[in-house]
VMD Tcl script that builds the backbone (N, CA, C; Angstrom):
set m [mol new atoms 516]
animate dup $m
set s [atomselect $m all]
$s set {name element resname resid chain x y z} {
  {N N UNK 1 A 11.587 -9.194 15.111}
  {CA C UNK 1 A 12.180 -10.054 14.088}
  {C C UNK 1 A 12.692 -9.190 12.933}
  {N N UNK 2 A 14.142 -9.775 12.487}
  {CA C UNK 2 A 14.472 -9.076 11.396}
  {C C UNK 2 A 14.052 -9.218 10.076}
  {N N UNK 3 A 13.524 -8.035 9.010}
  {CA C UNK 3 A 12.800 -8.400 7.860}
  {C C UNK 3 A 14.028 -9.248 7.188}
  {N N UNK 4 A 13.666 -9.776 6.430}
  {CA C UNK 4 A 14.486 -10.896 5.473}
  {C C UNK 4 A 14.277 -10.554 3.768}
  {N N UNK 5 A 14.949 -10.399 3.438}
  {CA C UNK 5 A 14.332 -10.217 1.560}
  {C C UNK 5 A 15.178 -12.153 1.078}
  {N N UNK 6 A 14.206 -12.277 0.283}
  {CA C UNK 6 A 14.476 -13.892 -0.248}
  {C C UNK 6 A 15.359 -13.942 -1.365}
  {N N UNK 7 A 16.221 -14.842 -1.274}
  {CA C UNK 7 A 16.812 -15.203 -2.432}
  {C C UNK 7 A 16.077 -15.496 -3.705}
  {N N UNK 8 A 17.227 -15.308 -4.715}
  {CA C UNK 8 A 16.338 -15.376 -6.279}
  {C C UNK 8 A 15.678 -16.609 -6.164}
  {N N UNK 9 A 16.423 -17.984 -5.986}
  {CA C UNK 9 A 16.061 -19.420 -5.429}
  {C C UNK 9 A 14.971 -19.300 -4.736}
  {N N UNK 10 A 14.876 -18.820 -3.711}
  {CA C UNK 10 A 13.537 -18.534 -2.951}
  {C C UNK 10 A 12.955 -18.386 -3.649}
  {N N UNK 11 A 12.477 -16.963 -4.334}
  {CA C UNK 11 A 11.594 -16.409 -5.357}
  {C C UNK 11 A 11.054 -17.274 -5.922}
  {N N UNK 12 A 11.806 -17.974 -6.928}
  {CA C UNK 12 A 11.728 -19.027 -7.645}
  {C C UNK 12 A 10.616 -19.982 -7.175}
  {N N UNK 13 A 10.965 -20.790 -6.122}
  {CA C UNK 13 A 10.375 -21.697 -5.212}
  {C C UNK 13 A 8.820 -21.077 -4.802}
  {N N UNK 14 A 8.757 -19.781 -4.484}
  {CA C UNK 14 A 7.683 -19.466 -4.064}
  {C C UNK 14 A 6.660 -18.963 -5.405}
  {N N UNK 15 A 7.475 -19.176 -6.344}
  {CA C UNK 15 A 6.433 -18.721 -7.619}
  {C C UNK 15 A 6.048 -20.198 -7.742}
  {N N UNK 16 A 6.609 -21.117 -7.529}
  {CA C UNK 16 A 6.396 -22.480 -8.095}
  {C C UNK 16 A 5.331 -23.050 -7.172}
  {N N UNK 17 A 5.375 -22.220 -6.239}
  {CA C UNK 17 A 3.990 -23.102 -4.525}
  {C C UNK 17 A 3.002 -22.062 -5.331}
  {N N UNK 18 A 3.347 -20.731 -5.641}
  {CA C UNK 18 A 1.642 -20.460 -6.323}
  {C C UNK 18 A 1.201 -20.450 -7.367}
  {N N UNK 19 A 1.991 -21.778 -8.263}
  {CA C UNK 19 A 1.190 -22.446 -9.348}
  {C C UNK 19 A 1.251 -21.402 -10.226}
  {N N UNK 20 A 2.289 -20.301 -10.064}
  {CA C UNK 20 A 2.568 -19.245 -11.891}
  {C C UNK 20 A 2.651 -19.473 -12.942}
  {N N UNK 21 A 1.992 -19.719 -14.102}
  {CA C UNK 21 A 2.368 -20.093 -15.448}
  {C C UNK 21 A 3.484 -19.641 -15.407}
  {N N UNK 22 A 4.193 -20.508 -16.740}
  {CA C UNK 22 A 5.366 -20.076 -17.239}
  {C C UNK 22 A 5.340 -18.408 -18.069}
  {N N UNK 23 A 4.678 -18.348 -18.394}
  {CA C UNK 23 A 4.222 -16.970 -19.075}
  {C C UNK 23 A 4.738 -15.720 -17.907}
  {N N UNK 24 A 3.971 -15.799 -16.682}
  {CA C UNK 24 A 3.791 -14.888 -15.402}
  {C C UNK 24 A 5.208 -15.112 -15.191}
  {N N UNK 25 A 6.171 -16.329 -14.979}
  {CA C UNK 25 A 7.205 -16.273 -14.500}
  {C C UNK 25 A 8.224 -15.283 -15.517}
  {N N UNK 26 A 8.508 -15.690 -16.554}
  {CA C UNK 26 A 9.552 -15.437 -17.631}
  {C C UNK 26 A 9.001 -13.501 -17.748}
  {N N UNK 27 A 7.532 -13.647 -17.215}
  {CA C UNK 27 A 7.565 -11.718 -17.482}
  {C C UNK 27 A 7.960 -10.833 -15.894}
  {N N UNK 28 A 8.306 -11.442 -15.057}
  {CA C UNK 28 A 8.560 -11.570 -13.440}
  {C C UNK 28 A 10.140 -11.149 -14.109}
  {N N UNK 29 A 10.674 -11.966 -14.681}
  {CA C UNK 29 A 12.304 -12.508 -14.813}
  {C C UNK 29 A 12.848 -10.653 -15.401}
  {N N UNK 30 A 11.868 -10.997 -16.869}
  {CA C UNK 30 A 12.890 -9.219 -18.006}
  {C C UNK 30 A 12.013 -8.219 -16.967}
  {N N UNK 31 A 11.071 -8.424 -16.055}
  {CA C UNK 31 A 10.742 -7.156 -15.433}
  {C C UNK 31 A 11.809 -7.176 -13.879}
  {N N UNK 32 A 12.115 -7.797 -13.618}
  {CA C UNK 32 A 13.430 -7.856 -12.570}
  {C C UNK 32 A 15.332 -7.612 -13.413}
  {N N UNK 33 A 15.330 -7.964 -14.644}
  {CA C UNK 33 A 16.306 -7.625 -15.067}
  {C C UNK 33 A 16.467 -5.987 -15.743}
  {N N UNK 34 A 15.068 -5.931 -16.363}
  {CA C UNK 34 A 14.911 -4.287 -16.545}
  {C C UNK 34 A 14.934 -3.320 -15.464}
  {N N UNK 35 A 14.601 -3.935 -14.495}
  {CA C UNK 35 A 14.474 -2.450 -13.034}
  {C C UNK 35 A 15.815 -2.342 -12.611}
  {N N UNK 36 A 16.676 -3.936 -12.832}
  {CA C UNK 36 A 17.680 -4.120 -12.538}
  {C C UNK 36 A 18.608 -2.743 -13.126}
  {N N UNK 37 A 18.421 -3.060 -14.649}
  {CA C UNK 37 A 19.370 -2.305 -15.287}
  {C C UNK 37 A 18.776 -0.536 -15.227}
  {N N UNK 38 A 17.633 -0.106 -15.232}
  {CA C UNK 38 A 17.366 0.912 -14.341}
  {C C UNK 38 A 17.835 2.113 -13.468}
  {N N UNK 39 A 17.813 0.494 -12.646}
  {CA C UNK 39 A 19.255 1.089 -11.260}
  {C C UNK 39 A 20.281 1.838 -11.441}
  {N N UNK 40 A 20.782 1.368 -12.158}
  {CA C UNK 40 A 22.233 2.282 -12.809}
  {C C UNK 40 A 22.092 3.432 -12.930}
  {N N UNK 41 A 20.473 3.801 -13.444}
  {CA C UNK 41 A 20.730 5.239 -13.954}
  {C C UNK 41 A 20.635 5.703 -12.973}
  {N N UNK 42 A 19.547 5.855 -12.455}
  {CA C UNK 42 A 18.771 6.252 -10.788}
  {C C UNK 42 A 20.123 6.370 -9.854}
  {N N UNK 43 A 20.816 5.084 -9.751}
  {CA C UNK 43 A 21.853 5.324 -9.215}
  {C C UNK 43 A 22.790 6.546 -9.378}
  {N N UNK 44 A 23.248 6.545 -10.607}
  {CA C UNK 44 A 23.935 7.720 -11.285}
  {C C UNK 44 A 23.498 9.035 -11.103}
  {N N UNK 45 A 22.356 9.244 -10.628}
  {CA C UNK 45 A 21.649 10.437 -10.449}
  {C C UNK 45 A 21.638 10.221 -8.837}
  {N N UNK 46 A 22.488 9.494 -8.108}
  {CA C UNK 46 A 21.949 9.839 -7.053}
  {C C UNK 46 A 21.718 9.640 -5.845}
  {N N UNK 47 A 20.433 8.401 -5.953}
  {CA C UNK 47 A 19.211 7.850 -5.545}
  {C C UNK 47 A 19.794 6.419 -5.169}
  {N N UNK 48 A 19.718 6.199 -3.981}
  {CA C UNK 48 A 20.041 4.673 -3.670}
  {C C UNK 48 A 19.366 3.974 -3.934}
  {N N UNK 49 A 19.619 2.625 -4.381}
  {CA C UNK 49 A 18.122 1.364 -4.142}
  {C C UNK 49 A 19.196 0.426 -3.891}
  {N N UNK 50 A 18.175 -0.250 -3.350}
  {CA C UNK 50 A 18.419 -1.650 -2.469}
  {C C UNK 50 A 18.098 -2.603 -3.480}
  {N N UNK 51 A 19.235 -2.839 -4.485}
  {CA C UNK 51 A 18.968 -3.932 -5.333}
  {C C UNK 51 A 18.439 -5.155 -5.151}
  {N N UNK 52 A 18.948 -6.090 -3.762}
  {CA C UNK 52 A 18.119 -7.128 -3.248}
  {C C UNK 52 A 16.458 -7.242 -3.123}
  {N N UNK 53 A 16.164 -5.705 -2.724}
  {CA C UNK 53 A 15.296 -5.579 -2.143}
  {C C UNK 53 A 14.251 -5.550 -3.655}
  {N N UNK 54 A 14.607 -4.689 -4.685}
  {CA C UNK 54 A 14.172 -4.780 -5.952}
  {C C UNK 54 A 14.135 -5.866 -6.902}
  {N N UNK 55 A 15.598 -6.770 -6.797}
  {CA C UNK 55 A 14.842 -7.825 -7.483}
  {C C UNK 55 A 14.427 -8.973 -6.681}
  {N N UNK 56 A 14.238 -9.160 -5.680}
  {CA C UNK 56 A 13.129 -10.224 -5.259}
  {C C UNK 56 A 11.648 -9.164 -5.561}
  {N N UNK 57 A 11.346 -8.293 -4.769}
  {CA C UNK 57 A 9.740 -7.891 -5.347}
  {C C UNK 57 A 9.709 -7.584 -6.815}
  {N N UNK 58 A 10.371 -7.252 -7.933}
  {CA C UNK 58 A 10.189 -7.486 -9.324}
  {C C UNK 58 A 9.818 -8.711 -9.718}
  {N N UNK 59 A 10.674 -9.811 -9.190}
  {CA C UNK 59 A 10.356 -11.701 -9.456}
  {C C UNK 59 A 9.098 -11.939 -8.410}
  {N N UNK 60 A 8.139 -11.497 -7.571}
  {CA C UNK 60 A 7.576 -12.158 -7.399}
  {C C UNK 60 A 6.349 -10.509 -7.051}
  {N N UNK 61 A 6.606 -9.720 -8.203}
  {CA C UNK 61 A 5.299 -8.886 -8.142}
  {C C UNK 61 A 3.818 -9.262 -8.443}
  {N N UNK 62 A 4.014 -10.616 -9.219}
  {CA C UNK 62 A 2.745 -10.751 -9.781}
  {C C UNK 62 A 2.678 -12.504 -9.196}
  {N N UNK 63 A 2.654 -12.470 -8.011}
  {CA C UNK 63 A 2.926 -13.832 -7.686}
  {C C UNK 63 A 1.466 -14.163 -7.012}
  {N N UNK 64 A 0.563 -13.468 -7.123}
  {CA C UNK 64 A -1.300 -13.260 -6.897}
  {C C UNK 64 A -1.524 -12.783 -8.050}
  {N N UNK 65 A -1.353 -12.407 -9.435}
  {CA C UNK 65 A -1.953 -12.282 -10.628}
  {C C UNK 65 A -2.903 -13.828 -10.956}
  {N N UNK 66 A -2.191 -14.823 -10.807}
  {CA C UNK 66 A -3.637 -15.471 -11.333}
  {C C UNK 66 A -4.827 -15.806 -10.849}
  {N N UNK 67 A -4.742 -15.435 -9.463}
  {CA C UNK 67 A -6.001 -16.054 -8.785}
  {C C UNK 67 A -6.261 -14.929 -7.864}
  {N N UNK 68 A -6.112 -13.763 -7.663}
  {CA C UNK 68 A -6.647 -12.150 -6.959}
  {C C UNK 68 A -8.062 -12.427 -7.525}
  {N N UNK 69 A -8.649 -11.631 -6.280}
  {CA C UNK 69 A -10.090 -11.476 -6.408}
  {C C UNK 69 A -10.402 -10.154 -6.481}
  {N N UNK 70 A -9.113 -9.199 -5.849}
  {CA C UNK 70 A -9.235 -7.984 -5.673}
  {C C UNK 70 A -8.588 -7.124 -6.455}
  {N N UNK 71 A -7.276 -7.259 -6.123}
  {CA C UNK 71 A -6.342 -6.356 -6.782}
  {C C UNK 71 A -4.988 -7.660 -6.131}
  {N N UNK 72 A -3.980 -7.890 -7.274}
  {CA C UNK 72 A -2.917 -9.047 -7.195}
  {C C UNK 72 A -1.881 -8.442 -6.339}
  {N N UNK 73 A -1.647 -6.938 -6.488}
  {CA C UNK 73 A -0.740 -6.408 -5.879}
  {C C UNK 73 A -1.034 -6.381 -4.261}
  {N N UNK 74 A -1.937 -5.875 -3.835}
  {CA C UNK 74 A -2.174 -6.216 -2.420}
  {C C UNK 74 A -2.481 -7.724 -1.967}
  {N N UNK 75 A -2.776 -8.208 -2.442}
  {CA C UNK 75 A -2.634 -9.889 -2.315}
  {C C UNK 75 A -1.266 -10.308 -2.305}
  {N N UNK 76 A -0.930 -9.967 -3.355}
  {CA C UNK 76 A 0.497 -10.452 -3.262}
  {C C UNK 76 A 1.459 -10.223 -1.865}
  {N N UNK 77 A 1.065 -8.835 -1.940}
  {CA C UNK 77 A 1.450 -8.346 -1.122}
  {C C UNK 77 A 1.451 -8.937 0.913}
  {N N UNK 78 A 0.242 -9.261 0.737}
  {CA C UNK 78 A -0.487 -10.616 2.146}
  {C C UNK 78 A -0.007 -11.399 2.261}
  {N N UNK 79 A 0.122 -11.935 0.564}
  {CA C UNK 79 A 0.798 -13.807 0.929}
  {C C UNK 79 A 2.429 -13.387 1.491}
  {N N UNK 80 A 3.201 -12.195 0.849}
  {CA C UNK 80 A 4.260 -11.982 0.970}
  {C C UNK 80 A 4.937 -12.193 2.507}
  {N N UNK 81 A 4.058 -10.705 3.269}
  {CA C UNK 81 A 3.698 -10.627 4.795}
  {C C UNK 81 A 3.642 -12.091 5.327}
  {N N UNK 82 A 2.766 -13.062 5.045}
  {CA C UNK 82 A 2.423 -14.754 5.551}
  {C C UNK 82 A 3.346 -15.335 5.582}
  {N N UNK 83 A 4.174 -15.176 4.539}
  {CA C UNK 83 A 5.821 -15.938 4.385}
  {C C UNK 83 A 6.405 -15.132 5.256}
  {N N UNK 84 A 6.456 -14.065 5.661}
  {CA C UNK 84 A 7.963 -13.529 5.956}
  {C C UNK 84 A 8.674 -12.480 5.704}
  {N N UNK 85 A 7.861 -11.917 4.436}
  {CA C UNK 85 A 8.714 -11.065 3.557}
  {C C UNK 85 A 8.150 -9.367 3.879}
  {N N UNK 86 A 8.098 -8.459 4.777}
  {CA C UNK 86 A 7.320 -7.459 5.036}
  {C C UNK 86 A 7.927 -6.626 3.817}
  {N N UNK 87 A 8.998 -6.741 4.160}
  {CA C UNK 87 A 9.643 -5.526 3.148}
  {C C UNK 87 A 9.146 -5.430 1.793}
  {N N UNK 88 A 9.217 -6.934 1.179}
  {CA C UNK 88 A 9.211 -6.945 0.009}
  {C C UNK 88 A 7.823 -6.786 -0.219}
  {N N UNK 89 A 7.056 -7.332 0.458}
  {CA C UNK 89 A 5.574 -6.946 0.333}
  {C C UNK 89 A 5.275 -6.041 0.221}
  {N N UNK 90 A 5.983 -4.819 0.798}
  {CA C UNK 90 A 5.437 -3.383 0.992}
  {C C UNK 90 A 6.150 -3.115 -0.543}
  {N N UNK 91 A 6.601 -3.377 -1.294}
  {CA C UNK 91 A 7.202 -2.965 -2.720}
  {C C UNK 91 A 5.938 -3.659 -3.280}
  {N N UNK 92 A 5.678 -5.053 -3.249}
  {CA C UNK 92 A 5.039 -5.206 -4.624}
  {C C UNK 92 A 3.340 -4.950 -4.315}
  {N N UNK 93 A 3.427 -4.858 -3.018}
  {CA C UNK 93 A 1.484 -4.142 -3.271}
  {C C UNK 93 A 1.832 -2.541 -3.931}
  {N N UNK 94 A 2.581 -2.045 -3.906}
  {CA C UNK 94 A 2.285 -0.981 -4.610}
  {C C UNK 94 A 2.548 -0.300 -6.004}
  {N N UNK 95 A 3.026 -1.481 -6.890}
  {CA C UNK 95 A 3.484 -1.513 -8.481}
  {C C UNK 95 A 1.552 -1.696 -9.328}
  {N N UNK 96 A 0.479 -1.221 -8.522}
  {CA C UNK 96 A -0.405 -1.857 -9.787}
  {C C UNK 96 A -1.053 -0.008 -9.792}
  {N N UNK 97 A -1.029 0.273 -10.849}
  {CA C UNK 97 A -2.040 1.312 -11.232}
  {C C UNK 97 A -3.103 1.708 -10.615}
  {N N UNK 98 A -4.121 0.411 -10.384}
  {CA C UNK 98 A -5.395 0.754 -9.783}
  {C C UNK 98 A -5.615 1.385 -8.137}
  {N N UNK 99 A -4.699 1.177 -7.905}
  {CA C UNK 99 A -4.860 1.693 -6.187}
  {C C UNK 99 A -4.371 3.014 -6.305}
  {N N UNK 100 A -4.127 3.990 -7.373}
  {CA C UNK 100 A -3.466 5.251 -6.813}
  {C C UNK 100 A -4.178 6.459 -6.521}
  {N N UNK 101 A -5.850 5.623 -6.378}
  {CA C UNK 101 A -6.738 6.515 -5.630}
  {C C UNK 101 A -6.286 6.590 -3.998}
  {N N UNK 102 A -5.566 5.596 -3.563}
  {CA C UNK 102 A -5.539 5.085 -1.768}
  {C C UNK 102 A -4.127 6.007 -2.092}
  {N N UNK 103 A -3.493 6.864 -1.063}
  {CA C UNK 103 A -2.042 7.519 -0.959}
  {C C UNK 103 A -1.342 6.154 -0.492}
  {N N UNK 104 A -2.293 5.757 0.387}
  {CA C UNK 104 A -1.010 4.412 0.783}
  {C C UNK 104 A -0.332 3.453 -0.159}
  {N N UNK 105 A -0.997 3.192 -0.857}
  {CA C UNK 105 A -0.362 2.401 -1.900}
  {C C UNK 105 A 0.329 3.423 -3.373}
  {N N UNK 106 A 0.160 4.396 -3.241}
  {CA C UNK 106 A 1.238 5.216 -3.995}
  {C C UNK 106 A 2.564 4.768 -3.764}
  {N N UNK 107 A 3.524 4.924 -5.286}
  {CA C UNK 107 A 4.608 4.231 -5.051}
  {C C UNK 107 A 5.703 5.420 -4.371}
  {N N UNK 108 A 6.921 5.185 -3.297}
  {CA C UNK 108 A 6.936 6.365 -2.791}
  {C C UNK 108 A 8.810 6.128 -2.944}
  {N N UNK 109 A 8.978 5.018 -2.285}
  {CA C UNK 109 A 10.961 5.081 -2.761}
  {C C UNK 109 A 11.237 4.370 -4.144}
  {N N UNK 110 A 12.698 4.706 -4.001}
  {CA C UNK 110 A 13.193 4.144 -5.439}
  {C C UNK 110 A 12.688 2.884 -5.865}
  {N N UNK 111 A 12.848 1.910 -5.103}
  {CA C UNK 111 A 12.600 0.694 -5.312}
  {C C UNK 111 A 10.730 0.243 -5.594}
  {N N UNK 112 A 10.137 1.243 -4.648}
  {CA C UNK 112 A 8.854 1.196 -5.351}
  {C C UNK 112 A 8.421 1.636 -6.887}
  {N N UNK 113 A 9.060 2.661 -7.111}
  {CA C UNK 113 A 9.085 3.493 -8.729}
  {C C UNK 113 A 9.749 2.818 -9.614}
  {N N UNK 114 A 10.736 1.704 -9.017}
  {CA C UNK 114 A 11.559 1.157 -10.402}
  {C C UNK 114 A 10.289 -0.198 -10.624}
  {N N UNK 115 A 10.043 -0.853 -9.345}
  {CA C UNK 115 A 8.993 -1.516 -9.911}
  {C C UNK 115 A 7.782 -1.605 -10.847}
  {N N UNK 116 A 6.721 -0.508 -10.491}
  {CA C UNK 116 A 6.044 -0.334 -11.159}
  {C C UNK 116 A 6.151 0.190 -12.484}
  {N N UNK 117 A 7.320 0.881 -13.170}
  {CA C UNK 117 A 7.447 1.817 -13.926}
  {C C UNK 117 A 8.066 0.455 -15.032}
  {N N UNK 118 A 9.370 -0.805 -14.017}
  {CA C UNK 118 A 9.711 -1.485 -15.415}
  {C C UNK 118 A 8.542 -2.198 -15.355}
  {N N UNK 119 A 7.217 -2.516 -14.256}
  {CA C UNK 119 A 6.453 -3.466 -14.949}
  {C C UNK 119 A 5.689 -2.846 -16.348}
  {N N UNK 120 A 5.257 -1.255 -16.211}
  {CA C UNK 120 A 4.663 -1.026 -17.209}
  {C C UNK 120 A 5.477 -0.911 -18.621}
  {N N UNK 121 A 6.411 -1.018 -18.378}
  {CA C UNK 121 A 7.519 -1.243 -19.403}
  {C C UNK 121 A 7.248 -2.303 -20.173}
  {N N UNK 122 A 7.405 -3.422 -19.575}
  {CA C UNK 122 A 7.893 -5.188 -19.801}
  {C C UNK 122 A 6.777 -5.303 -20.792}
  {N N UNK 123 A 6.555 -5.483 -21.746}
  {CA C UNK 123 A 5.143 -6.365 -22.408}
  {C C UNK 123 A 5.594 -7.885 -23.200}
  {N N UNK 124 A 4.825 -8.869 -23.037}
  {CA C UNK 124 A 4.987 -10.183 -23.859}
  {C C UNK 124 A 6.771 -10.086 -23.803}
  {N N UNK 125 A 7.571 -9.743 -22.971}
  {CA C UNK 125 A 8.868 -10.619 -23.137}
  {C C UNK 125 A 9.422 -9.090 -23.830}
  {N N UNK 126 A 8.957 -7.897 -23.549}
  {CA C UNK 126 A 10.188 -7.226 -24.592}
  {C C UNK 126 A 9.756 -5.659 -23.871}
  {N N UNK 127 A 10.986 -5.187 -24.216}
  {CA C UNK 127 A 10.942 -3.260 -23.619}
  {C C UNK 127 A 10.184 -2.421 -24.453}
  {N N UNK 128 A 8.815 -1.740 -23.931}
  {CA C UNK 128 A 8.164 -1.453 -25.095}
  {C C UNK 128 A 7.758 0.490 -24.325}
  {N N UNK 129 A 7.248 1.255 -25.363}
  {CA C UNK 129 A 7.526 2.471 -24.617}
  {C C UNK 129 A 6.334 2.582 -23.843}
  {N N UNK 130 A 6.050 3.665 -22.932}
  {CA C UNK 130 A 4.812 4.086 -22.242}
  {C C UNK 130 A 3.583 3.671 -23.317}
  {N N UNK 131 A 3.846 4.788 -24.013}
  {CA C UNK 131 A 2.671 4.706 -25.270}
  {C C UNK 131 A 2.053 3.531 -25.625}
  {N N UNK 132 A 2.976 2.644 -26.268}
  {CA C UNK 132 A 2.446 1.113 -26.471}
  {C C UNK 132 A 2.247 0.831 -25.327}
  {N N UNK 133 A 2.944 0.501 -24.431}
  {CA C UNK 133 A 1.927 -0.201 -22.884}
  {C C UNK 133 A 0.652 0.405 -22.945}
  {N N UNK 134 A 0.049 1.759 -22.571}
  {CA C UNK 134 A -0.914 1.914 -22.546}
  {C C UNK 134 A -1.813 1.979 -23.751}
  {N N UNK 135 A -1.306 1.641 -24.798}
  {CA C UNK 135 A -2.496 1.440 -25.617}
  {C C UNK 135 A -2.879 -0.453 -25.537}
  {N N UNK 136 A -1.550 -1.125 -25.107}
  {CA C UNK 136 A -2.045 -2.765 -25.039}
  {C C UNK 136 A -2.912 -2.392 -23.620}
  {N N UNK 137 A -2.732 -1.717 -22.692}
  {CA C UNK 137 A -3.453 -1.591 -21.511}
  {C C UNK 137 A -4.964 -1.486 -21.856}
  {N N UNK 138 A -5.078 -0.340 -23.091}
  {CA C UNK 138 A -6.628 0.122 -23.174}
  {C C UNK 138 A -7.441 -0.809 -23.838}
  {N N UNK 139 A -6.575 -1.861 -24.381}
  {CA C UNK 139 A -7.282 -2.818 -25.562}
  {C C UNK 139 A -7.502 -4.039 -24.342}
  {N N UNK 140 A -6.124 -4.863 -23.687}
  {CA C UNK 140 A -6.712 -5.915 -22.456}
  {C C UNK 140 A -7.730 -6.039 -21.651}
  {N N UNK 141 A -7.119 -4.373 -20.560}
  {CA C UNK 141 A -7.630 -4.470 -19.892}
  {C C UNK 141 A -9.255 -3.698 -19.033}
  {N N UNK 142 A -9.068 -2.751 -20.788}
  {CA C UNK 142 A -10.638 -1.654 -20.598}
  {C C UNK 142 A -11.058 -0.921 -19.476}
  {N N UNK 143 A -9.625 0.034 -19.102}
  {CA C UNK 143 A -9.761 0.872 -17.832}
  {C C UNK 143 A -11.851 1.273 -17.979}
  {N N UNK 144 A -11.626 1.897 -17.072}
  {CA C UNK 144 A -13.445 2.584 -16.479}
  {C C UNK 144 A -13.722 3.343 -17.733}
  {N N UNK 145 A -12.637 4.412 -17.970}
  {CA C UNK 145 A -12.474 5.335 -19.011}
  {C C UNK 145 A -11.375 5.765 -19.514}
  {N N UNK 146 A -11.644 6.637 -20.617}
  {CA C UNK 146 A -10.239 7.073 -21.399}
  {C C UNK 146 A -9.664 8.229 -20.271}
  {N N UNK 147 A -10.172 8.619 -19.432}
  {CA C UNK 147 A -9.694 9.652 -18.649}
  {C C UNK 147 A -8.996 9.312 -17.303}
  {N N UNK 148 A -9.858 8.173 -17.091}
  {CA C UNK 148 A -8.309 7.252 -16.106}
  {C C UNK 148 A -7.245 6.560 -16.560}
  {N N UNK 149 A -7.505 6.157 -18.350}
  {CA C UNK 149 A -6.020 5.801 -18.663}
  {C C UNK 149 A -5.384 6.985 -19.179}
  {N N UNK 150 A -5.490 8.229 -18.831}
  {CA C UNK 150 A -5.108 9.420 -19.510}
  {C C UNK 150 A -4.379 9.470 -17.961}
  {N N UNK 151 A -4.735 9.184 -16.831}
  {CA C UNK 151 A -4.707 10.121 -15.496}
  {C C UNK 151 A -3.346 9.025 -15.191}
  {N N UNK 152 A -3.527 7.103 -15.552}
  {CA C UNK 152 A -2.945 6.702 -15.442}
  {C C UNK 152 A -1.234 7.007 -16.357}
  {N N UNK 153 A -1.562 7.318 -17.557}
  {CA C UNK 153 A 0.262 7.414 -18.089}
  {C C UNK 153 A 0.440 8.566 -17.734}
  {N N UNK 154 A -0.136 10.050 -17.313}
  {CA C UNK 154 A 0.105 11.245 -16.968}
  {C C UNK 154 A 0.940 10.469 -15.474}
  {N N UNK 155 A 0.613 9.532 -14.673}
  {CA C UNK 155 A 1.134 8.994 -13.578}
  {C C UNK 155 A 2.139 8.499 -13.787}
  {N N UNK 156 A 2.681 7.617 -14.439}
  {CA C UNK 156 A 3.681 6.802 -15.470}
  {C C UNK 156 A 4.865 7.639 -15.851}
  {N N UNK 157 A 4.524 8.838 -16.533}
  {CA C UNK 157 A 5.423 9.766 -16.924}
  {C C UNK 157 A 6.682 10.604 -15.804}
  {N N UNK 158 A 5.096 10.891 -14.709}
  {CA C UNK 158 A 5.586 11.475 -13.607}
  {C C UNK 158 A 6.760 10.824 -12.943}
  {N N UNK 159 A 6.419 9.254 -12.906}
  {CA C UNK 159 A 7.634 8.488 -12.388}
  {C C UNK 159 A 8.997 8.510 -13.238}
  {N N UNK 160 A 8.469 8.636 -14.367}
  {CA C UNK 160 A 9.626 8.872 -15.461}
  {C C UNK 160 A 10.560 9.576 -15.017}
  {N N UNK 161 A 10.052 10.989 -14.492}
  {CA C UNK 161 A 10.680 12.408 -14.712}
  {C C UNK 161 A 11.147 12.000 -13.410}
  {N N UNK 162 A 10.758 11.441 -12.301}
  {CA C UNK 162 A 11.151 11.071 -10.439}
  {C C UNK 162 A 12.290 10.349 -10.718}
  {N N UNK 163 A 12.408 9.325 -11.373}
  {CA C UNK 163 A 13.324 8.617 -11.512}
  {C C UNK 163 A 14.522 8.503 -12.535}
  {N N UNK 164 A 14.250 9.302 -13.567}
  {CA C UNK 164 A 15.386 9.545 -14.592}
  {C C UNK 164 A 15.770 11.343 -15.258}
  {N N UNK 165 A 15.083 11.966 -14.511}
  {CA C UNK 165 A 14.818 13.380 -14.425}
  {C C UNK 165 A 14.725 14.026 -15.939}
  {N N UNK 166 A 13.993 12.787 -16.946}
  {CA C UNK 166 A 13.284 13.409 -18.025}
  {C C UNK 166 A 12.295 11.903 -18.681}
  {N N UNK 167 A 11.371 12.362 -19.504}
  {CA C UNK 167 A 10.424 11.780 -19.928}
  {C C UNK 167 A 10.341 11.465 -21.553}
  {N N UNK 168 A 11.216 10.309 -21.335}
  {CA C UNK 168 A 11.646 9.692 -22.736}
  {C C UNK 168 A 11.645 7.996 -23.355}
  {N N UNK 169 A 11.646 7.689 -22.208}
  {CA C UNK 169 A 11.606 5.734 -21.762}
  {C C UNK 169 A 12.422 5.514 -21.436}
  {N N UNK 170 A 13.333 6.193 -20.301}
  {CA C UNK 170 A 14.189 5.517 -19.971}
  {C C UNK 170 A 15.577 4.690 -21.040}
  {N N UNK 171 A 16.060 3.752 -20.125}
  {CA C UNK 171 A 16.706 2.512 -20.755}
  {C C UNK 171 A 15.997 1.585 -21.214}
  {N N UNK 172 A 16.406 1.407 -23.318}
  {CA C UNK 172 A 15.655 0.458 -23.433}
  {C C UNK 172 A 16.577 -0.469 -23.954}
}
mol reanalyze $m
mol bondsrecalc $m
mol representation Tube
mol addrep $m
């Protein structure tokens, strides 16, 4: 069977069967329009991405954020697979921080790196730099330690430099 990537409509529809606040949706939306605009550069340097393929898993990366037991990204990632969607699944299990002990879930093509990099971007509705993400990160979500959120933006950066071949924030 041929993989399928879903329309934005789709997306849409399938955020609405898993009961997403409006909050989760509208930060789904500027984190699919930011990777969007992204592209361009990455592009410009280069690097193909499969825009389809990027903004459906940007709109429905966090489409297991409210109810994961584990980690949302590999969940998400399951329900994705259940529908239909392999491809896109294999993008959004691998946009969350916490798995980059497993290599498998390391983010590895363009479209994986633009994900994770505009989600850590996106905060409350607006383009905010590494720095501020990870300091709202250390205050939410109270990594283990200061040395895995040290290990985490040292990770962050790296994608920086992979994907825009310097470490500045990108497009904001």
């Amino acid at each position: 069977m041929e993989s399928r990537i879903p329309s934005e409509q789709e997306c849409l529809e399938l955020m609405a069967e898993a009961g997403l606040a409006s909050a989760v949706v509208r930060h789904s939306i500027s984190v699919k329009n930011f990777a969007l605009g992204l592209a361009d550069d990455v592009e410009r340097r280069g690097i193909a991405v499969n825009r389809p393929l990027l903004s459906a898993a940007a709109l429905l990366h966090d489409i297991k954020k409210l109810d994961a037991e584990v980690c949302h990204g590999i969940e998400g990632g399951d329900f994705l697979r259940r529908k239909g969607f392999p491809e896109v699944a294999s993008v959004v299990e691998k946009h969350c921080l916490i798995n980059l002990d497993d290599p498998s879930f390391v983010p590895k093509t363009a479209e994986e790196k633009l994900l994770m990099y505009a989600d850590l971007r996106v905060s409350t509705g607006k383009i905010v730099s590494l720095d501020e993400r990870f300091d709202y990160i250390r205050k939410r979500y109270r990594p283990k330690s200061p040395q895995e959120l040290q290990e985490y933006l040292a990770f962050a950066k790296k994608l920086e430099w992979d994907l825009f071949g310097r470490v500045d924030g990108g497009k904001d």
